[in-house]
Each structure stands twice: as structure tokens, then as C-alpha cells.
N, C-alpha and C positions, 0 to 999 in steps of 0.2 A: 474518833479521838486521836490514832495514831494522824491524822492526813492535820487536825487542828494542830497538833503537838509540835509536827513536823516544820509548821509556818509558824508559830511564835517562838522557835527556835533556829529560824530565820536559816531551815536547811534551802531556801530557794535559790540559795547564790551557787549553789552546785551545778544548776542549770546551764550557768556561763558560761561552762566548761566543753558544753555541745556545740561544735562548729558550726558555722553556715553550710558546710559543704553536705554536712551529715542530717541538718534540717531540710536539705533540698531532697537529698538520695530517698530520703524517708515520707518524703510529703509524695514524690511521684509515686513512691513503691505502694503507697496507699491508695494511693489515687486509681494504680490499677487493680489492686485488690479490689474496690470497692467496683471498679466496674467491673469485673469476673463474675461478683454477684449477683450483678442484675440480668446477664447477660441468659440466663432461663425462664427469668419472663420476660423478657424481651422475645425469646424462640421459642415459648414455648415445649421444651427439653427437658426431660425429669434431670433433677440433679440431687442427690440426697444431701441433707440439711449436716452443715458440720466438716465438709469436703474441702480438703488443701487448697491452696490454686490450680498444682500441676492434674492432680484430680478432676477438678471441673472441666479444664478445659477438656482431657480426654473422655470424660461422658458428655462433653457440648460435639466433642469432633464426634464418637461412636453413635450419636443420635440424629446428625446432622440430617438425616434422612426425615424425621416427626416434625421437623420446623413450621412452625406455622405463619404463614405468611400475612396472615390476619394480624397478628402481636406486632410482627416486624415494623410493619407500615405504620401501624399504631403510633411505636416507639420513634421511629424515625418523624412521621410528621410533628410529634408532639415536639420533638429535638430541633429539628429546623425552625420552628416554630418562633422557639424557644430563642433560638439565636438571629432569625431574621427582624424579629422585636427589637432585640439587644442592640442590632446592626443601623435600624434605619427609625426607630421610635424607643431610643433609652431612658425617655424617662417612664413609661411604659412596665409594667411588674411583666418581665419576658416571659417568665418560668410559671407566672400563675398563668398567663395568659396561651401558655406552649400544653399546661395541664388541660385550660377549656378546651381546644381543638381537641385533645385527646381523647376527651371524654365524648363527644360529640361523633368524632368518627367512629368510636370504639359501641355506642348506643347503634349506630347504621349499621354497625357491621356484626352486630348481633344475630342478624338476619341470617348470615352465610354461616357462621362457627358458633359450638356451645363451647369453644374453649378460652374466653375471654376472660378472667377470672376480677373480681372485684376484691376492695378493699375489705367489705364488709361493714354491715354495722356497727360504730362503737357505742357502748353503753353509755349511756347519759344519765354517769353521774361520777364525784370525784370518787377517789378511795378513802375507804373507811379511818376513824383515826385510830391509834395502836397504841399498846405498849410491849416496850422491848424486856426480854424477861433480865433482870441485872445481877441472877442469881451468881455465886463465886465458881460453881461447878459450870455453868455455860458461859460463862467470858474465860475463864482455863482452859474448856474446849476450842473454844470460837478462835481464840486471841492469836494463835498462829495462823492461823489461816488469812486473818482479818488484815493483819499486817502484810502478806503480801498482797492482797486486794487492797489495800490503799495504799501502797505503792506502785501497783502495778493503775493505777486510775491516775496517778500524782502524774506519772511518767509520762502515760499517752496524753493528760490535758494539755502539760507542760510541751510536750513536745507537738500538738496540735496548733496551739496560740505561738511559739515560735514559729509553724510552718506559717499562720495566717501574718506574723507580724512582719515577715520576708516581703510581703506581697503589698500592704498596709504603710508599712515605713512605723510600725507602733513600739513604743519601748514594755515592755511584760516585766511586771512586775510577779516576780515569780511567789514570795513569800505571799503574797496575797491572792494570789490562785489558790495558794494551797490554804491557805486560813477559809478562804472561802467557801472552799469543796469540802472539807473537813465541817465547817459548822451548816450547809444544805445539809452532808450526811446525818451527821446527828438531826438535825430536825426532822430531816427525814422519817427517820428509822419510825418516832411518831405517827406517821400517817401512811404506814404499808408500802413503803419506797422499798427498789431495791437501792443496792451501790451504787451512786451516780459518776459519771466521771465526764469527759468530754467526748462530742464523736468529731469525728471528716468529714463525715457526711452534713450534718446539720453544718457544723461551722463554716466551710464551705460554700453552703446555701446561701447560709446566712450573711459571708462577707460578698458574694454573687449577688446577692439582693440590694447591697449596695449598702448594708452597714455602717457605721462609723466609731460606735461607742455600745460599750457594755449594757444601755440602755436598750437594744433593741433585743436583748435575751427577756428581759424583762415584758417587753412589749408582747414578746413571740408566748411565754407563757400565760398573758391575762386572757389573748386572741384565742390561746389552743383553752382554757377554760370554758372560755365564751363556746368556740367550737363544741367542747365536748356537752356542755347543758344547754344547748339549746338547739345545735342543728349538726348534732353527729347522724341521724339517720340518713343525712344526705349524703353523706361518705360513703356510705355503701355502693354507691353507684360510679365511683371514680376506679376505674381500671388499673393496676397493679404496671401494666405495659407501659401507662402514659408515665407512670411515675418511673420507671428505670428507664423512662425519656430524659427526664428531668434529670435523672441523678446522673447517666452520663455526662452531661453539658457541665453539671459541678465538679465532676472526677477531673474533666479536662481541662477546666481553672486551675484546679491546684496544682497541676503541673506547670513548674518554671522551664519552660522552653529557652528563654533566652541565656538565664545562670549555666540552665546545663551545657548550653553549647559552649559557653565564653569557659566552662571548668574544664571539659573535654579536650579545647584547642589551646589551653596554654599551660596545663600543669598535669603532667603524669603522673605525682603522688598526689593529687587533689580528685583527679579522676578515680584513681585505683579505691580513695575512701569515700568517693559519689556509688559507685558501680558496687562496691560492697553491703553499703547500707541499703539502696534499693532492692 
């Protein structure tokens, strides 16, 4: 309600207010966050679930010893893969195509390591439908809380589709992000959703895959249906490693290499608020 309320009350022009410079600092800084993440199955390396950056990386350095060379390869062939596609056959899907090698070497190398870890099975079938209780004592409770959850969803979409519209050349209409995330939410809530909001990760992919228009979220969801009723048990057998293949190669799109350097080399207070937001 608060994320609906916020968009016919046309809070999206607030958005205007966020720089390019501070779109950029934020898009890289994500971008390595998200590959921080991966970077334990990729090796291998316990890392406990919920761990800062600067945390991870000192249990990735204090473990570097457990590394498994099996995942490494994995990850790495599944990544070159992934971009030698890209490079010499683009019209080619690189990233699905980077995932089969993965999975293929990761089935052979089963042989040598039981540390290969799979996706797993998904259950095959949607979520149940619901109802949300609209009692006056649990929206009392709720309603603070709720409020900074759809703000804090509004913030990261909004500042996700600016990072992807840098890259795009697209104009973001912000009032209708947020109309829109606001009425998924509510319907949501219906059928055992959590809070929806935007990721990096997926978007990312998604505009790596060669995107162009709001349609292909649409697409992405009838396919992931299709997936999960009918041939989610073959999921099980896709490797955790090829996929922090994959998600590297996206981490590294989102990085503007070329913005940052042209902010770096001609403005000192444009730098100093790139280098902060990152």
C-alpha cells in the first residue's frame, strides 16, 4: 500500500535528485558485493551466511588453505565460456551456454570430489493462495515496520533501473516503478509472496542477455513457471559453482569502466562523491 500510495502521489520525481556520478559509485559497489558472494562456491570455503564484505573476505583469505580446485575450474571454465560466446558467436545465449559446459565438467568431476554441491531439487508446484489477515491490531503492529520495507525496496528498484538505464540509454519512469511494485506487492501478499523489490543480480542478467524492454521480465516469469511445473527436477543436477560463474561475468557488466575513469581524470569533487558511494 505505502510503495502504491507513494506512486499516485507522484513521489518518483525525487529520484531526479540522485546524480549520475552516485548511480555509477553504487552500481560498481554492488557489483562487487555481489561477487564477494559468490566467491565461496566458487572455492569452496565456509563462509557463515549474513557476513559483511570485509568479513568474507578474511574467512576466504583464513581458509585459503580448504580451496577446492574442482569448483575453481568449474567456475572459471563455465566464465570463459560464458564470454568467449559473447566474443566470437553473439547471437548465441553465452551465459546459458557458459552454464552447459559447467554442468558437464562438474557431472566428470564428480569422480575425483564429493564437494560439488548442487542446486537441488525444486518443488514442482506454485505457491499456495492466501489471505493476509487485515485485522486493525496487525496492520498497527506491522505498519512501521512495513513502511521502511517499502522504502527501503522503492530505493534499491529505483536505484537498480537507474544503474541499468546508464548502460541502456532508457528514460525510468520512476512513478511507475513504484505504482507497479506496490500493486505485484499487494497481489502478492495473496499467494504467499514475500516483499518483492528489485535485484543486481537478476537485472544485470537480464540486460546481459540482451534485453530491451519490460517485456522480457514477463517472459522470464511464464519460462521460470514453465521451469518449476514441469522440469524442476532437472535442476538438481546444475552446480552452485557454474552458477557463481555466470553471476561473476554479470557482476562485471555492471561495472562502468569507462564513466569511472573519465570521473576520476577530470573532476576532484565528482571523484571524491564516486569513491564515497562505492
Amino acid at each position: 500500500m505505502y510503495q502504491l500510495a507513494f506512486g499516485l502521489a507522484r513521489l518518483g520525481a525525487m529520484v531526479n535528485f540522485v546524480s549520475h556520478t552516485v548511480v555509477i559509485g553504487f552500481t560498481a559497489g554492488a557489483a562487487i558485493l555481489i561477487a564477494s558472494t559468490q566467491l565461496k562456491h566458487i572455492t569452496g570455503i565456509f563462509v557463515p551466511k549474513g557476513e559483511s564484505f570485509i568479513h568474507t573476505l578474511v574467512d576466504l583469505y583464513q581458509g585459503s588453505s580448504d580451496t577446492n580446485f574442482y569448483l575453481v575450474t568449474i567456475a572459471l571454465v563455465t566464465l570463459i565460456t560464458a564470454v568467449l560466446v559473447k566474443k566470437f558467436l553473439p547471437k548465441l545465449p553465452n551465459l546459458l551456454l557458459g552454464m552447459i559446459v559447467g554442468s558437464v565438467l562438474a557431472l566428470y568431476f564428480k569422480e575425483f570430489t564429493s564437494d560439488i554441491r548442487l542446486v537441488g531439487e525444486i518443488p514442482a508446484h506454485l505457491p499456495p493462495l492466501s489471505m493476509p489477515n487485515f485485522s486493525f491490531a496487525t496492520i498497527q503492529m506491522l505498519a512501521p515496520e512495513a513502511f521502511a520495507v517499502a522504502l527501503l525496496g522503492l530505493i534499491e528498484a529505483v536505484s537498480i533501473s537507474r544503474a541499468i538505464a546508464t548502460k541502456s540509454n532508457q528514460c525510468i519512469n520512476s512513478n511507475q516503478e513504484f505504482i507497479g511494485q506496490g500493486m505485484s506487492n499487494m497481489l502478492g501478499s495473496f499467494m504467499s509472496s514475500y516483499a518483492g523489490s528489485g535485484s543486481f543480480t537478476r537485472s544485470g542478467l537480464n540486460y546481459a542477455s540482451g534485453a530491451k524492454t519490460p517485456l522480457s521480465a514477463i517472459f522470464a516469469a511464464i519460462i521460470l513457471m514453465a521451469v518449476v511445473l514441469l522440469i524442476a527436477p532437472l535442476m538438481a543436477y546444475l552446480p552452485i559453482a557454474a552458477m557463481a560463474g555466470v553471476i561473476l561475468v554479470v557482476a562485471y557488466n555492471l561495472i562502468d569502466f569507462h564513466h569511472i575513469r573519465t570521473t576520476l581524470s577530470f573532476s576532484i569533487e565528482e571523484s571524491a562523491v564516486l569513491i564515497a558511494t562505492f
